[in-house]
C-alpha positions in Angstrom: 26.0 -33.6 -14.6 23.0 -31.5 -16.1 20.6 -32.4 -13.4 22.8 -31.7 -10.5 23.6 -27.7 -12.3 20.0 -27.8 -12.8 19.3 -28.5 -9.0 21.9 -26.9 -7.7 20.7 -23.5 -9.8 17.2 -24.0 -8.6 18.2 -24.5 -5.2 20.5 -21.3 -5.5 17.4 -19.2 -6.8 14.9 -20.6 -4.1 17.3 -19.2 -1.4 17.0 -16.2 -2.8 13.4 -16.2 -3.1 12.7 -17.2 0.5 15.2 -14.6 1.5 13.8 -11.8 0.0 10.1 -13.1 1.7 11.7 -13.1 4.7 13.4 -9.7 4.7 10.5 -8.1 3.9 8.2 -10.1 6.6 11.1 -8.7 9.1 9.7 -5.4 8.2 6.1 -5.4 9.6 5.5 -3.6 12.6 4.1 -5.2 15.1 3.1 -3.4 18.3 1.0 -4.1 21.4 -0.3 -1.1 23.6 0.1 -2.0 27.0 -2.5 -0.2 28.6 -5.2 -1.3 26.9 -4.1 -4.2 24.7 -4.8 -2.5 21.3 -2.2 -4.7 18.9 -1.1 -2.7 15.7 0.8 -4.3 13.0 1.4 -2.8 9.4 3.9 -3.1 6.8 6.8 -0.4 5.8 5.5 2.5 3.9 6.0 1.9 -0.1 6.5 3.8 -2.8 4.0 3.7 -5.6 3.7 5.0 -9.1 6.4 6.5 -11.0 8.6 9.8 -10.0 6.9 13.0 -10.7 8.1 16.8 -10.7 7.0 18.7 -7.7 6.2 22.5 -7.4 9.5 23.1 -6.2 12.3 24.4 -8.6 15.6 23.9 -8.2 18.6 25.9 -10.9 18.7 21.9 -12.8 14.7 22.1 -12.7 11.8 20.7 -10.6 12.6 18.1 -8.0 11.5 14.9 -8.6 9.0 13.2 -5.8 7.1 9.4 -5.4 3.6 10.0 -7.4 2.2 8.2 -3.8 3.0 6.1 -1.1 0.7 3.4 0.5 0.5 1.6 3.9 -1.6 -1.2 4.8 -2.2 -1.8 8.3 -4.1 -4.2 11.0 -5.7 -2.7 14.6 -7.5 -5.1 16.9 -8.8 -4.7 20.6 -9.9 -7.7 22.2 -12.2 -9.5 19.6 -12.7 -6.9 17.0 -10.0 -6.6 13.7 -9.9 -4.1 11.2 -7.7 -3.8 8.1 -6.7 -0.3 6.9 -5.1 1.0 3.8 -3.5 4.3 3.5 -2.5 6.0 0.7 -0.7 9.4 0.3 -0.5 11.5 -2.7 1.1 14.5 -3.4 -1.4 17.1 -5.1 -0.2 20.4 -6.9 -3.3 22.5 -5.5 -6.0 22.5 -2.9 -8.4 19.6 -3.2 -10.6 18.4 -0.6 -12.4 15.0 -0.8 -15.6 14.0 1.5 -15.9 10.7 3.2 -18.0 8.0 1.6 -17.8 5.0 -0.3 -15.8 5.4 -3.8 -13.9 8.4 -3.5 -10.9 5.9 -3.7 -11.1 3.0 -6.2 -9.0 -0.1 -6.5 -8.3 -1.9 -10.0 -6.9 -5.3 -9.4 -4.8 -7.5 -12.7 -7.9 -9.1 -13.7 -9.6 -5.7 -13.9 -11.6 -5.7 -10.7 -12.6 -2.2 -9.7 -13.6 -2.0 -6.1 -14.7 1.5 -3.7 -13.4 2.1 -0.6 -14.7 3.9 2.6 -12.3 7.0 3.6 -12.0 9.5 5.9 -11.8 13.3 4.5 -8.8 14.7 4.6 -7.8 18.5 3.4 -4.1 17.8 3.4 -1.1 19.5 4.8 1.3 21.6 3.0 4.9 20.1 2.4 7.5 22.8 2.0 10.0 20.8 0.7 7.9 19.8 -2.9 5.3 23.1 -2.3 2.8 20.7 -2.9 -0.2 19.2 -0.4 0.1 15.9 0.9 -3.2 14.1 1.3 -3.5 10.9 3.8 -6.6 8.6 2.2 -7.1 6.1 4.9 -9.6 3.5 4.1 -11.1 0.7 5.4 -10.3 -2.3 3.6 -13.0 -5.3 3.9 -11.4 -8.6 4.7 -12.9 -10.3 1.7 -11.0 -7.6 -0.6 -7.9 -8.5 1.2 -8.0 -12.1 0.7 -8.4 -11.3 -3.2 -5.4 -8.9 -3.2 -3.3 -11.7 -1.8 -3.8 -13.3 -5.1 -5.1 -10.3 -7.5 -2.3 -7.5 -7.7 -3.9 -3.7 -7.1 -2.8 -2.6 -10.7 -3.9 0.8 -10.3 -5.4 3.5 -7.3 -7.4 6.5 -8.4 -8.8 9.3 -6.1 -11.9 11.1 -6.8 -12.0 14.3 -5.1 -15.0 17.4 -4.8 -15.2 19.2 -7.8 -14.5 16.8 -10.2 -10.8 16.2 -10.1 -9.2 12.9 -10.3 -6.2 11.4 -9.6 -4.8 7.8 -10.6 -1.6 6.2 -9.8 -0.4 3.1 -11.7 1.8 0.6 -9.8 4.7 -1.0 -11.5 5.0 -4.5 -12.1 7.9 -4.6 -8.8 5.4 -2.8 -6.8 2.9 -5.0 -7.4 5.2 -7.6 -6.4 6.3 -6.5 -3.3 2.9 -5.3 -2.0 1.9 -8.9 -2.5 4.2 -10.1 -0.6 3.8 -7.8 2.7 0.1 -8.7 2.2 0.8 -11.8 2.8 3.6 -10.9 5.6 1.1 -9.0 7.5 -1.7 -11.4 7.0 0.6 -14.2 8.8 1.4 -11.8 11.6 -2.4 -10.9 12.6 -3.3 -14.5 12.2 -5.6 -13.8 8.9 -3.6 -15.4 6.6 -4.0 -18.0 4.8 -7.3 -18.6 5.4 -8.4 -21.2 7.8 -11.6 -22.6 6.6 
């Protein structure tokens, strides 16, 4: 009688398991450009960090927004691939950040700190927090995708000109999730797992 509970309550929590995989692999994009066959697939944009008050005050006090957001995403024309992660991040003033290698750092769980290429973005103003919102899109190596299949991103910080820094820490359901559509998006481009 045990063993059959015990299966049956395994079995129950493996469905829901495989579910939850699946619902979030349902939510990769997955597009093909049909005049000249660019194919772009990226996962759902995902919260990240904890909530943080904005510049904007209501009568109960300062609305609440997302500390950042990130996006990871997969181009390719004809033979060539390229992995991309985006993250957005709400700034109370003006910062501006050159392109270049570790302006945007990665720490993994087993406290692996790797720099990322970026483009330079001045952000755009967002009237509904009064705060800038700054797009970081990197390049993300395909090695250093591999290892953040199995090696969480624990935390993101920014470096920007003139000294100021901003880090977000991702919770442990964060870390989770982005593992999963990692994965999800790696099985849709074909990348994942690796084929030796």
């Amino acid at each position: 009688m045990r063993t059959s509970l015990l299966s049956f309550s395994l079995s129950i929590i493996l469905f829901f398991i495989v579910n939850t995989i699946r619902a979030q692999c349902d939510s990769i994009y997955h597009e093909v450009d049909p005049f000249d066959s660019t194919t772009v697939i990226s996962t759902p944009t995902i919260n990240i960090g904890y909530l943080v008050p904005s510049n904007f005050q209501t009568l109960d006090g300062f609305k609440l927004v997302e500390d950042g957001k990130l996006q990871i995403a997969y181009a390719s024309n004809d033979s060539v691939g390229s992995l991309f992660l985006t993250v957005g991040m709400a700034e109370r003033n003006f910062q501006t950040i050159s392109s270049g290698k570790n302006r945007v750092m990665i720490l993994t769980d087993s406290s692996r700190v790797e720099g990322l290429l970026n483009v330079p973005d001045r952000g755009t103003f967002d009237p509904d927090t009064n705060m800038r919102v700054y797009q970081h899109i990197c390049v993300l190596p395909l090695d250093l995708f591999y290892l953040l299949t199995v090696d969480p991103i624990q935390q993101i910080r920014v470096y920007y000109d003139g000294g100021y820094k901003h880090t977000i820490t991702l919770t442990p359901r964060q870390k989770a999730d982005l593992l999963e559509l990692l994965k999800c998006l790696g099985a849709e481009a074909g990348i994942f797992p690796k084929s030796p």
